[in-house]
Biopython code that builds the backbone (N, CA, C, O; Angstrom):
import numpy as np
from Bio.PDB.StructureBuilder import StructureBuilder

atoms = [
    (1, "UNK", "N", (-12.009, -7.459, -17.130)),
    (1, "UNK", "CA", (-11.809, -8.889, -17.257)),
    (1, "UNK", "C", (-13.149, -9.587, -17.056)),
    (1, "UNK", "O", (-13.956, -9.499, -16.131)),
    (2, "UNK", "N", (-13.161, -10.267, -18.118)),
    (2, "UNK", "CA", (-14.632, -10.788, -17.758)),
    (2, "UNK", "C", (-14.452, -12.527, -17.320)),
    (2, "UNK", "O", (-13.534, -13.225, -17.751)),
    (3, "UNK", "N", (-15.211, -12.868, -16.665)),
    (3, "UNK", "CA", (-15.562, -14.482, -15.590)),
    (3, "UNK", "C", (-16.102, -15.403, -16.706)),
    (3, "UNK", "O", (-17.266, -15.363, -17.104)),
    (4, "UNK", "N", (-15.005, -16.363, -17.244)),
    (4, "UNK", "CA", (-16.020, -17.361, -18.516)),
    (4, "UNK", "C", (-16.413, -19.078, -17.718)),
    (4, "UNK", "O", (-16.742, -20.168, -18.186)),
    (5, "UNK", "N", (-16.180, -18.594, -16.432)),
    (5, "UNK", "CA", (-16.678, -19.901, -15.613)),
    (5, "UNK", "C", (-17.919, -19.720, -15.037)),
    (5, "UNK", "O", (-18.100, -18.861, -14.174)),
    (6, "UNK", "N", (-19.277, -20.864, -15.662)),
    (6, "UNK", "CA", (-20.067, -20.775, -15.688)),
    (6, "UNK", "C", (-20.633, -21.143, -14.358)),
    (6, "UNK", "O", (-20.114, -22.037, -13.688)),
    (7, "UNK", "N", (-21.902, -20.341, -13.872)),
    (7, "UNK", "CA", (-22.342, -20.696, -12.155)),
    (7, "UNK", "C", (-22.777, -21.936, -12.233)),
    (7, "UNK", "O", (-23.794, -22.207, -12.872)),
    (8, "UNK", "N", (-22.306, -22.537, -11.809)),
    (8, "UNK", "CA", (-22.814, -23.638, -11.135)),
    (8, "UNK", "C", (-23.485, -24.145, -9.964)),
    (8, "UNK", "O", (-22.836, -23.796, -8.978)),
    (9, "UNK", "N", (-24.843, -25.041, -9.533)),
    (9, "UNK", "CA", (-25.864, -24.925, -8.705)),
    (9, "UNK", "C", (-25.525, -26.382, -8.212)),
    (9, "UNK", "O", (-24.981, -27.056, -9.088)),
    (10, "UNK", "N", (-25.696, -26.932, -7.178)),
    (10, "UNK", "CA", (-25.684, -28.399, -7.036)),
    (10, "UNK", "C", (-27.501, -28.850, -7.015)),
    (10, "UNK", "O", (-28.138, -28.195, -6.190)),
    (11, "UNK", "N", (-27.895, -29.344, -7.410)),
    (11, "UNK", "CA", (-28.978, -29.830, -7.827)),
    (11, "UNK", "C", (-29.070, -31.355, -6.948)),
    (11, "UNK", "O", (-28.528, -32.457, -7.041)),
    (12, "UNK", "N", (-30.112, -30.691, -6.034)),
    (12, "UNK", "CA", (-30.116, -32.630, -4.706)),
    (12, "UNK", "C", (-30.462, -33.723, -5.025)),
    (12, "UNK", "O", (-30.006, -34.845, -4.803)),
    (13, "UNK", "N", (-31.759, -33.152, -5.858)),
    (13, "UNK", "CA", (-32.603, -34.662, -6.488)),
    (13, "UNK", "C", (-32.072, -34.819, -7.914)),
    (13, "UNK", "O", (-32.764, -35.685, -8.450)),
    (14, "UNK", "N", (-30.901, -34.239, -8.986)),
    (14, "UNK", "CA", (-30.303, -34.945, -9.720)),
    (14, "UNK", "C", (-29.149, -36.144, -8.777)),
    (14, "UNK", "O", (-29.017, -37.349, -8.993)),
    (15, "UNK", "N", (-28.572, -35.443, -7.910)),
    (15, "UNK", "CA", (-27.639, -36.203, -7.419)),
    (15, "UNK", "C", (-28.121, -37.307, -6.472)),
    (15, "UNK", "O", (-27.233, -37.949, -5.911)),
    (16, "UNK", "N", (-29.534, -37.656, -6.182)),
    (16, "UNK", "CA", (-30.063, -38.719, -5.891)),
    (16, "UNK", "C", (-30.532, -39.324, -6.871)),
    (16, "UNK", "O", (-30.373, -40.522, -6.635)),
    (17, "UNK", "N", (-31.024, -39.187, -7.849)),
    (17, "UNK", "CA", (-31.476, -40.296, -9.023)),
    (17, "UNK", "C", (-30.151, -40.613, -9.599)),
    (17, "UNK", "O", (-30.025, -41.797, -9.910)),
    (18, "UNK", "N", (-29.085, -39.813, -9.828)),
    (18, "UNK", "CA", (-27.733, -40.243, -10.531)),
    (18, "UNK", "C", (-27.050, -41.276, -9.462)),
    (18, "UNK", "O", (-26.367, -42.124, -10.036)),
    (19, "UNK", "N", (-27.093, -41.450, -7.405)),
    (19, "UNK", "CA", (-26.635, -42.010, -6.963)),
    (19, "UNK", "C", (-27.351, -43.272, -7.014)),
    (19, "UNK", "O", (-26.742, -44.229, -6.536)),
    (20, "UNK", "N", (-28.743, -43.530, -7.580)),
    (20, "UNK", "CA", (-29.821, -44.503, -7.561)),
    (20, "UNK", "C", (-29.654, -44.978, -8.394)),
    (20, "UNK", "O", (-29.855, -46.192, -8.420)),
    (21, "UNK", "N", (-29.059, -44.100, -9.880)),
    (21, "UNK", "CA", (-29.030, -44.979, -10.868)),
    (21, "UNK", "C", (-27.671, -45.647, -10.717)),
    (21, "UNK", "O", (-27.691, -46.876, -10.771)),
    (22, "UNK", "N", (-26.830, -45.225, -10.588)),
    (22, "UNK", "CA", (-25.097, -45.822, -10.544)),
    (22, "UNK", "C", (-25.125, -46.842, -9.609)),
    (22, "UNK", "O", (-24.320, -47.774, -9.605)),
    (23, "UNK", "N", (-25.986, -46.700, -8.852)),
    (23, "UNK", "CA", (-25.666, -47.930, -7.552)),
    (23, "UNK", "C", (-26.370, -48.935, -8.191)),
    (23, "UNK", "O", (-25.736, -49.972, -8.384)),
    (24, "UNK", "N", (-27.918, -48.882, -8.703)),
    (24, "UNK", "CA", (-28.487, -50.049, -8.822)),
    (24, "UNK", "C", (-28.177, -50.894, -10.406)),
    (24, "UNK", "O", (-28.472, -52.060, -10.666)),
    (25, "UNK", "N", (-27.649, -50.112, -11.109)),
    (25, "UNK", "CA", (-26.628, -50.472, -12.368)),
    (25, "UNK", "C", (-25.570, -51.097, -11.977)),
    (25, "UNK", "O", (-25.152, -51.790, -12.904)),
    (26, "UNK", "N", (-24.602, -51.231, -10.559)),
    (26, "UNK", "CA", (-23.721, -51.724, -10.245)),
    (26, "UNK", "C", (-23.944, -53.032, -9.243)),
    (26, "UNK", "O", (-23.145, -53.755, -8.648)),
    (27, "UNK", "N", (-25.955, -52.993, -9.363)),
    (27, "UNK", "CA", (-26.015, -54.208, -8.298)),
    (27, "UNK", "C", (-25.795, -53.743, -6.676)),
    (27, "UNK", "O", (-26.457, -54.307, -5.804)),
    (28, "UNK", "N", (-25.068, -52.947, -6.421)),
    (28, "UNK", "CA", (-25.155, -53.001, -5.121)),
    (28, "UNK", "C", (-26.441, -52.446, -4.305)),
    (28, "UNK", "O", (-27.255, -51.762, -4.926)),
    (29, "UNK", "N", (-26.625, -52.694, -3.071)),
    (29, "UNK", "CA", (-27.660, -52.740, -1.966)),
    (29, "UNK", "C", (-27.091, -51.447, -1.724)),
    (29, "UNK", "O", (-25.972, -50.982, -1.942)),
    (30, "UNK", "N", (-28.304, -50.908, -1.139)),
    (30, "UNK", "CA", (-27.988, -49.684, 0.102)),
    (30, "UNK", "C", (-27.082, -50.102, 1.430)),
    (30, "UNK", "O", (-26.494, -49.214, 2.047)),
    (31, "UNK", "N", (-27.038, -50.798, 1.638)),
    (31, "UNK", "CA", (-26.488, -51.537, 2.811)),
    (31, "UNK", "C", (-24.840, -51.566, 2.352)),
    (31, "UNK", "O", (-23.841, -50.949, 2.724)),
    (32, "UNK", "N", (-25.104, -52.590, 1.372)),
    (32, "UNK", "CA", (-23.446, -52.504, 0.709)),
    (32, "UNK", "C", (-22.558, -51.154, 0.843)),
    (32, "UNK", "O", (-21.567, -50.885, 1.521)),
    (33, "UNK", "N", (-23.393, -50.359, -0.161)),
    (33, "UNK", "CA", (-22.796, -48.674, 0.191)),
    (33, "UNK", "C", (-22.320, -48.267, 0.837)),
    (33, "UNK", "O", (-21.187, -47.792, 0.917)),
    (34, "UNK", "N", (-23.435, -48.414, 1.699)),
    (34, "UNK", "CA", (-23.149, -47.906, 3.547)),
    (34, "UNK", "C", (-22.080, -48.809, 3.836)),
    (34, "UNK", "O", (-21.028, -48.200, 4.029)),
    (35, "UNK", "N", (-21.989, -49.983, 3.927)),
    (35, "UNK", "CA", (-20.673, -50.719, 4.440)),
    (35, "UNK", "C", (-19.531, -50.079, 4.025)),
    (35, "UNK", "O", (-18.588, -49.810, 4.770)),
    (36, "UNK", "N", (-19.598, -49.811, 2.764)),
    (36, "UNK", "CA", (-18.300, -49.393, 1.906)),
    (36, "UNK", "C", (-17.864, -47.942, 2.151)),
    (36, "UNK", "O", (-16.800, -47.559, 1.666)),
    (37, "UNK", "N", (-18.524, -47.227, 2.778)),
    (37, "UNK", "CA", (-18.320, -46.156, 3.594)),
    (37, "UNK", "C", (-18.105, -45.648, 4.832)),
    (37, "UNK", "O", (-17.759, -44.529, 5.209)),
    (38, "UNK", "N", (-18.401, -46.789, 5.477)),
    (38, "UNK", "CA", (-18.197, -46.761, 6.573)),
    (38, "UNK", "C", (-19.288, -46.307, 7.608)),
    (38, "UNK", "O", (-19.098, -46.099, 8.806)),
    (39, "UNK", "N", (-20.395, -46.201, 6.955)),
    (39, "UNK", "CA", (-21.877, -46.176, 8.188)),
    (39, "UNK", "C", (-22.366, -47.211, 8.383)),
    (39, "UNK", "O", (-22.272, -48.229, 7.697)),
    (40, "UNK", "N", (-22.936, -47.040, 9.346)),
    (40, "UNK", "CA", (-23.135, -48.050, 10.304)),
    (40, "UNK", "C", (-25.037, -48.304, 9.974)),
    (40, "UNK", "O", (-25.564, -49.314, 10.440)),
    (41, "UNK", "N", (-25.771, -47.424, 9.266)),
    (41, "UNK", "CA", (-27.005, -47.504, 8.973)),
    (41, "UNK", "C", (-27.351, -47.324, 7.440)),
    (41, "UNK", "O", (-27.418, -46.099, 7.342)),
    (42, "UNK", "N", (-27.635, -47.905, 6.063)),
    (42, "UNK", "CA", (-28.226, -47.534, 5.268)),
    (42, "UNK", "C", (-28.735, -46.506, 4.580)),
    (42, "UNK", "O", (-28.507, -46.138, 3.428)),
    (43, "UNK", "N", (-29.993, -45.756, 6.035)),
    (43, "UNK", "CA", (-31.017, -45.134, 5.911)),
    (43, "UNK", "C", (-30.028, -43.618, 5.242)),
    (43, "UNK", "O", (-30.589, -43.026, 4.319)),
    (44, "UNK", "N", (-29.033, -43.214, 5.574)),
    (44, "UNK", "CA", (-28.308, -41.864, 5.308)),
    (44, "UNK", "C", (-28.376, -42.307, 3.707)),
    (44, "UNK", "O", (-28.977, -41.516, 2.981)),
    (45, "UNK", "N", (-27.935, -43.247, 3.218)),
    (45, "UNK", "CA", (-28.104, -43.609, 1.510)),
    (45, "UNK", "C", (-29.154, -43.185, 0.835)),
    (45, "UNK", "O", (-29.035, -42.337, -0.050)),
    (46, "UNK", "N", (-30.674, -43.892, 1.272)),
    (46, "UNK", "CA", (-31.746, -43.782, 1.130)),
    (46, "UNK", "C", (-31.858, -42.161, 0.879)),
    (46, "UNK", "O", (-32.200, -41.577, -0.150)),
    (47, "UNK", "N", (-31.409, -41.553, 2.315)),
    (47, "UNK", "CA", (-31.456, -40.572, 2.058)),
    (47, "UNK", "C", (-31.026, -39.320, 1.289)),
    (47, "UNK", "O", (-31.299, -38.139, 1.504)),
    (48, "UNK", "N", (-30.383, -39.813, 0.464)),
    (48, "UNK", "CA", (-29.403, -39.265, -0.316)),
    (48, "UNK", "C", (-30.435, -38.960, -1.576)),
    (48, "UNK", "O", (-30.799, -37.989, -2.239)),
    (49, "UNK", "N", (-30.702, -40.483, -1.497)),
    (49, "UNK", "CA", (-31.436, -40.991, -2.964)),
    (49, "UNK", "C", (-32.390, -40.092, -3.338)),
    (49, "UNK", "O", (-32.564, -39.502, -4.404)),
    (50, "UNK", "N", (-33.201, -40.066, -1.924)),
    (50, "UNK", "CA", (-33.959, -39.131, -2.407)),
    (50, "UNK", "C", (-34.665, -37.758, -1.733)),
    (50, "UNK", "O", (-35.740, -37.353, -1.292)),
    (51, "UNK", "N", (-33.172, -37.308, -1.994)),
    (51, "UNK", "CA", (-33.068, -35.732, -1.899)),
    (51, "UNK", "C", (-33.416, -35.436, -0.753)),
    (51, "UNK", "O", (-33.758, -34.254, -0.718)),
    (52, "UNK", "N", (-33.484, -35.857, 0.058)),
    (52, "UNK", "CA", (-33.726, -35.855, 1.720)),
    (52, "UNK", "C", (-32.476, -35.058, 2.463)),
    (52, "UNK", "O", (-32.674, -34.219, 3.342)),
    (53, "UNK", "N", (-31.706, -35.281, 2.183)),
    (53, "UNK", "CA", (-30.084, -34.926, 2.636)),
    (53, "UNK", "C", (-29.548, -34.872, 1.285)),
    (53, "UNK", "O", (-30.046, -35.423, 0.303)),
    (54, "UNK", "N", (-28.222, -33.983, 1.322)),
    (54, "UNK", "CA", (-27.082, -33.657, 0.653)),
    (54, "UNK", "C", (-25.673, -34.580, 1.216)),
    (54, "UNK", "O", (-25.918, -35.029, 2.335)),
    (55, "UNK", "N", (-24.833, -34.813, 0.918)),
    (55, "UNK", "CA", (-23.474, -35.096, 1.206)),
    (55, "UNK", "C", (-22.640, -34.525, 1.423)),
    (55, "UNK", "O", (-22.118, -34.277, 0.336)),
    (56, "UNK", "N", (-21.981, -34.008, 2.338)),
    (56, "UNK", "CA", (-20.404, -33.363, 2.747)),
    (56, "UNK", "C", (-19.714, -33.657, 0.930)),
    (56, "UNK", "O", (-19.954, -34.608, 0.186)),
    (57, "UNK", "N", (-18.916, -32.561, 0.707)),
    (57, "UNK", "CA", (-17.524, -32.934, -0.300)),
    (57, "UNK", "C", (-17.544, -34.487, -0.312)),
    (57, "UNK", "O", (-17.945, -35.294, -1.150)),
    (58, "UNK", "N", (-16.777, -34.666, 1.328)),
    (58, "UNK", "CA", (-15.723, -35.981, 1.397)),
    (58, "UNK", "C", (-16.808, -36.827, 1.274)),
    (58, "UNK", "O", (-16.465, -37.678, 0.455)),
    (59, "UNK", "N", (-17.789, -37.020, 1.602)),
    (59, "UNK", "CA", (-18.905, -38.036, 1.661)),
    (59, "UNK", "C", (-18.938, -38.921, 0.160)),
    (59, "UNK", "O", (-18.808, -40.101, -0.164)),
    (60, "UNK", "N", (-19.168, -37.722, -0.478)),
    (60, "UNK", "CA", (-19.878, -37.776, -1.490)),
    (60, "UNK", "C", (-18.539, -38.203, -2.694)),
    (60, "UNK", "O", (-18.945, -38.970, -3.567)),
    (61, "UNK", "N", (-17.280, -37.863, -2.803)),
    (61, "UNK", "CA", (-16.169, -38.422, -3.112)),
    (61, "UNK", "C", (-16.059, -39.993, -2.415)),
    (61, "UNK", "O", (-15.803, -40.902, -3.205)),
    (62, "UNK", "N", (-16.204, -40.269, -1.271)),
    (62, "UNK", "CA", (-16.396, -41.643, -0.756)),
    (62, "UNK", "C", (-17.233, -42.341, -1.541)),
    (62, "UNK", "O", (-16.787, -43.272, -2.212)),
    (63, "UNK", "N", (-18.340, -42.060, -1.572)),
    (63, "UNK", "CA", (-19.628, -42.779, -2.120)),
    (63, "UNK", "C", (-19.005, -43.073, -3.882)),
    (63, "UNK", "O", (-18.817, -44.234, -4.246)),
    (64, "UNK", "N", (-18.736, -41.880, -4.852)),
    (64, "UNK", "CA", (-18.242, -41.831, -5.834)),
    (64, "UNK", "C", (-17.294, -43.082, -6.594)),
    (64, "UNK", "O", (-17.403, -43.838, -7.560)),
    (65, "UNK", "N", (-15.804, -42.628, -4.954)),
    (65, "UNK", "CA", (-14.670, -43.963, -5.160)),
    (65, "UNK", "C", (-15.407, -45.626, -4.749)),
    (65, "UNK", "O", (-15.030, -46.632, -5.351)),
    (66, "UNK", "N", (-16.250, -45.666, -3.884)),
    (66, "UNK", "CA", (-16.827, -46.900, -3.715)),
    (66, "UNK", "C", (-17.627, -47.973, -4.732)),
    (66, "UNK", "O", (-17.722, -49.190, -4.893)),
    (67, "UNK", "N", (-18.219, -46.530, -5.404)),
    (67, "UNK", "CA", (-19.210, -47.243, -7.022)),
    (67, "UNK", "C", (-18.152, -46.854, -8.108)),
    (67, "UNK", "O", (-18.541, -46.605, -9.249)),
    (68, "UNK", "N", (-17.350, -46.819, -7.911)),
    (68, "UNK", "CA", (-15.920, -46.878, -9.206)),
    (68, "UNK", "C", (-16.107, -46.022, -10.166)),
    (68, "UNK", "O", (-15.627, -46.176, -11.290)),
    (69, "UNK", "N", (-17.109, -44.644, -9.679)),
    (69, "UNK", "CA", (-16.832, -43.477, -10.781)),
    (69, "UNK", "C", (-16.152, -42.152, -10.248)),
    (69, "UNK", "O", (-15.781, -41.815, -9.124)),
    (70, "UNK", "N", (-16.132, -41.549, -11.443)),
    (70, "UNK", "CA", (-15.907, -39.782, -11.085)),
    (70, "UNK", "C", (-16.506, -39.108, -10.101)),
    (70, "UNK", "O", (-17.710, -39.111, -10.358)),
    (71, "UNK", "N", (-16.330, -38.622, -9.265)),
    (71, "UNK", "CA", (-17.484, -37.213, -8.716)),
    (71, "UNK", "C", (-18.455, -36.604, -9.749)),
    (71, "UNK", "O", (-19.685, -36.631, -9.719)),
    (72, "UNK", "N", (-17.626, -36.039, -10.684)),
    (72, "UNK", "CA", (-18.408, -35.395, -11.625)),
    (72, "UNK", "C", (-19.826, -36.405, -12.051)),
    (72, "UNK", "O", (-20.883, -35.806, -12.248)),
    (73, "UNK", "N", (-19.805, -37.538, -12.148)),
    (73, "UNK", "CA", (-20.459, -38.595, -12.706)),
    (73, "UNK", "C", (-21.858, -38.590, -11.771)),
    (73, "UNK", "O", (-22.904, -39.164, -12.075)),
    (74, "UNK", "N", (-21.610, -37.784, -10.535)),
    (74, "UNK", "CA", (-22.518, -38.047, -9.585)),
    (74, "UNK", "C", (-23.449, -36.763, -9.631)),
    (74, "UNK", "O", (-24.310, -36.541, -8.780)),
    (75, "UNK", "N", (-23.212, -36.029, -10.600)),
    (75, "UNK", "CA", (-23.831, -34.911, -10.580)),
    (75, "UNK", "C", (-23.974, -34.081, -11.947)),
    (75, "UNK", "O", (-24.252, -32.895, -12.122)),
    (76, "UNK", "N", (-23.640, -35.295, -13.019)),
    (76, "UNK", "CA", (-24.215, -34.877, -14.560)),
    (76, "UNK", "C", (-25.893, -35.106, -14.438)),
    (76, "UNK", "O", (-26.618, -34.885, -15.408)),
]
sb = StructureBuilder()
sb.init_structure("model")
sb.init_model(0)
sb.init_chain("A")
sb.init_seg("    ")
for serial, (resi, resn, name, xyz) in enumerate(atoms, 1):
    if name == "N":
        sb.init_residue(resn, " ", resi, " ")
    sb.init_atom(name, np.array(xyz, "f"), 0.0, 1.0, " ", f" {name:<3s}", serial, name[0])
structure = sb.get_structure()
């Protein structure tokens, strides 16, 4: 039996320029974000942005439902 599901890698600094671009296309602040998620500091955003840190699953589904896209969207 052969495996036709292809490996997949999570890639940090696509998923910070894709969270940089979706956010600042939607107008919102780093701050906003963070509000809308429920942190209490920004700087974890920032850090996201740029590739500094990764996101938990749930994080990163939070962040996703907050800017009104897919998951997937966060990591084309």
């Amino acid at each position: 039996m052969t495996n036709n599901l292809k490996s997949t890698t999570l890639d940090i600094k696509k998923f910070g320029l894709n969270l940089w671009k979706i956010r600042t296309d939607k107008g919102m602040t780093r701050e906003a974000l963070a509000d809308a998620i429920g942190l209490a500091d920004q700087r974890i955003i920032y850090d996201y942005e740029n590739g500094i840190k990764f996101p938990k699953l749930e994080r990163a589904l939070l962040i996703a439902m907050a800017l009104g896209v897919d998951l997937d969207s966060m990591f084309r």
